[in-house]
N, C-alpha and C positions, 0 to 999 in steps of 0.2 A: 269440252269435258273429256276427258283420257277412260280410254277404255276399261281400266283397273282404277281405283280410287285409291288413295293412299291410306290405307286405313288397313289393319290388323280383323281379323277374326278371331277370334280366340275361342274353344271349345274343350271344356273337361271333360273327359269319358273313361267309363270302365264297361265295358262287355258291352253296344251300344249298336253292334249291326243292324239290328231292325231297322233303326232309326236314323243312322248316323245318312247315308246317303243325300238322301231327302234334305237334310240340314246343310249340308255340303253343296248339294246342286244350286241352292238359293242366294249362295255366295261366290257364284262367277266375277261378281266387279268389282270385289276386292282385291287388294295387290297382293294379299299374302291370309293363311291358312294358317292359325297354331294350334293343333293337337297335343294337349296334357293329358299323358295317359296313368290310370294309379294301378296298372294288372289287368286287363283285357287277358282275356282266353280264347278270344272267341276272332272272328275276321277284322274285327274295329280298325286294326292296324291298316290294314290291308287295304279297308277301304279308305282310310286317311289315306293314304299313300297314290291310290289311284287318282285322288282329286288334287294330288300335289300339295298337301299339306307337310308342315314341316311339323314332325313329329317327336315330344320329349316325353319320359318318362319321370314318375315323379310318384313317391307313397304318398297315399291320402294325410291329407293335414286339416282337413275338415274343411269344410266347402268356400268361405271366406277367402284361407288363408291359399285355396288350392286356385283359386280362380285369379288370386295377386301374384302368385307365381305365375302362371301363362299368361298375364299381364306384361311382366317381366319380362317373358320371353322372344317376346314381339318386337317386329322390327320399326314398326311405323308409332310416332308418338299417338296418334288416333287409333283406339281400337273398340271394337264390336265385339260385345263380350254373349255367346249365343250358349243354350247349352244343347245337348244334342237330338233333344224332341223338339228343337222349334227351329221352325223357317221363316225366312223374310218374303214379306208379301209382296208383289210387284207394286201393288200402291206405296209399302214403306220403300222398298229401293228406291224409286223413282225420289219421294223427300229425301231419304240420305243423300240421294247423289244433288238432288239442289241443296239441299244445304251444306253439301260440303264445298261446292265452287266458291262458296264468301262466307266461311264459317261464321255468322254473329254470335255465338254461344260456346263455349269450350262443353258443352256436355248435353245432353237431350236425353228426353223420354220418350215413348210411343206405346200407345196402348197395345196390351197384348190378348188375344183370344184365346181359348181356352176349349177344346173338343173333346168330349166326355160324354162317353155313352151313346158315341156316334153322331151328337149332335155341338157345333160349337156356338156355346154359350156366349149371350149377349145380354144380359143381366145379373140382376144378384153379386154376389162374391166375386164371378167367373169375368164379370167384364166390366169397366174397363181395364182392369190389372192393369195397371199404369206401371211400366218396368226402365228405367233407368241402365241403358245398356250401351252409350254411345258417348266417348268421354274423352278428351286430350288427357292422357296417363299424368303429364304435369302437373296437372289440378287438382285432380280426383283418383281416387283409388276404393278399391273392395275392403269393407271392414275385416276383423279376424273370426266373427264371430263363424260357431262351428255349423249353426244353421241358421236361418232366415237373414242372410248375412246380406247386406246393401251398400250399395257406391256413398264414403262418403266425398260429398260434393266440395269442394274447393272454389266453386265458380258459378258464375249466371247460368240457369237452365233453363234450356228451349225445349219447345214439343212438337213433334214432327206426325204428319198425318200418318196410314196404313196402318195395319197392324202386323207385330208378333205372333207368328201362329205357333201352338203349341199343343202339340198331340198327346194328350195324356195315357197312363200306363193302357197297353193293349188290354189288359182284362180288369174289372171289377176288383176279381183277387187280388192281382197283382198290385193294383191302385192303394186299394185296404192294406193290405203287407207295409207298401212305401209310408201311407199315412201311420201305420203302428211305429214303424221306425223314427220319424218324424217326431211323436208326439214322445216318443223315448228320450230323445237328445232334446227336445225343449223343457219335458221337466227336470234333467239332468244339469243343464244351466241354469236354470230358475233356481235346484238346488244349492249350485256351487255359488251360487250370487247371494246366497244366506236369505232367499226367498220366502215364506209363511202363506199357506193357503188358506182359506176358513170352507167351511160348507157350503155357508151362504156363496163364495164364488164361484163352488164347486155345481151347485146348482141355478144360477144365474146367469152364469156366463155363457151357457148352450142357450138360452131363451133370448139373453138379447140379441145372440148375432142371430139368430135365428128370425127376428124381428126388425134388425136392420138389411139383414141381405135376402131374405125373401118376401119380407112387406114391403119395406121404405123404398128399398132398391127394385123390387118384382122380377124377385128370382121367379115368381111362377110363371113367369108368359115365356120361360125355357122348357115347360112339360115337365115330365116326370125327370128326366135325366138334370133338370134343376131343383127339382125335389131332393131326388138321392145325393148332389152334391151337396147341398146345402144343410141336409140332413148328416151326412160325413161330418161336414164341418163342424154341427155342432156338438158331435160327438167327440171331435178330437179335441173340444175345448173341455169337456169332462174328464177325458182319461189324459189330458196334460195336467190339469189338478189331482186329479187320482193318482196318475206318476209321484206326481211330487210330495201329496200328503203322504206315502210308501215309504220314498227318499228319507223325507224327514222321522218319520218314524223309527226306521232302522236306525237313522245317525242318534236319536236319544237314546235308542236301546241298547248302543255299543259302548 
């Protein structure tokens, strides 16, 4: 086994020092770094550069289409598509680098963890977030969509042990802000896709996820910080229809 893997990292960021390091250090055995940057202000660069990442610039084209371009960018037809709150676990390095000595699969998933409210979640919503992040570029590619955007698959998929760790926003605030923007750009596509909400989903759909991710699934035996996540959640599914009942309203009135 070679002491760098041939395999691409790939990382979008914008203003991402807190974080970025952390994400960087966990990608020593990779052959190669690619930093997409959309305006950093802040050290991000800086710190890319110290960990030997090759760094492009590039304006936001919305998360999709922003992560197929530093796809692009790479030099190795395998790449690890990471984004800059999350590190690879010594238990997933250890499976990436077995399965890359005889790759039987051109694409893999691994479950990813989720730390929220100082605790990382292992039930509910939060876990196992099954993420799709290890893919021969020939095969598979990032959809265009502007959010919730996913590899599509061209190929047989394999699942590899360890997890994805993934550090969520440092504050509550902060987190809440992220999911108010979130839920902006999904009823903004639901709009443009000539979408229709009713009440009835408008009030249903926080009760069921709310009953498959902390009953079915037991979000509770996460505590209270699986409370308020899954509480978030069912929130953002009200004010994505409420976006959009808005959306629609104004396009009749115009």
């Amino acid at each position: 086994m070679p002491s760098k893997l041939p395999i691409s990292a790939v990382i979008i960021t914008c203003n991402e020092e807190s974080r970025l390091a952390a994400c960087l250090e966990s990608l020593a055995f990779v052959g190669e770094i690619v930093v997409v940057d959309s305006g950093s202000t802040d050290r991000t660069l800086e710190i890319a550069l110290q960990y030997g990442a090759r760094i492009f610039r590039q304006e936001w084209l919305g998360f999709g289409r922003q992560k197929q371009f530093a796809v692009s960018c790479a030099k190795h037809d395998w790449v690890l598509c990471l984004d800059a709150d999350e590190q690879v676990s010594g238990e997933l390095r250890s499976s990436i680098e077995n399965a890359m000595s005889a790759p039987p699969y051109l694409a893999y998933r691994f479950p990813r963890c989720n730390r929220f409210m100082g605790r990382w979640l292992k039930h509910g919503e939060g876990y196992p977030d099954w993420s799709l992040r290890l893919f021969h570029r020939a095969h598979s590619r990032w959809s265009e969509d502007a959010i919730h955007e996913k590899v599509l698959l061209g190929s047989t998929l394999g699942s590899l042990r360890g997890d994805l760790l993934h550090e969520s926003e440092e504050s509550l605030a902060a987190y809440l802000d992220k999911q108010n923007r979130y839920t902006t750009l999904q009823a903004q596509t639901l709009h443009s896709a000539g979408r229709r909400v009713s009440v009835g989903q408008l009030l249903v759909s926080p009760l069921l996820r709310f009953v498959k991710f902390y009953l079915v699934r037991r979000g509770f035996l996460d505590g209270v910080p699986g409370l308020v996540h899954i509480l978030i959640g069912c929130f953002n599914s009200f004010a994505k229809y409420a976006k959009l009942m808005e959306l629609n309203r104004k396009s009749r009135e115009a």
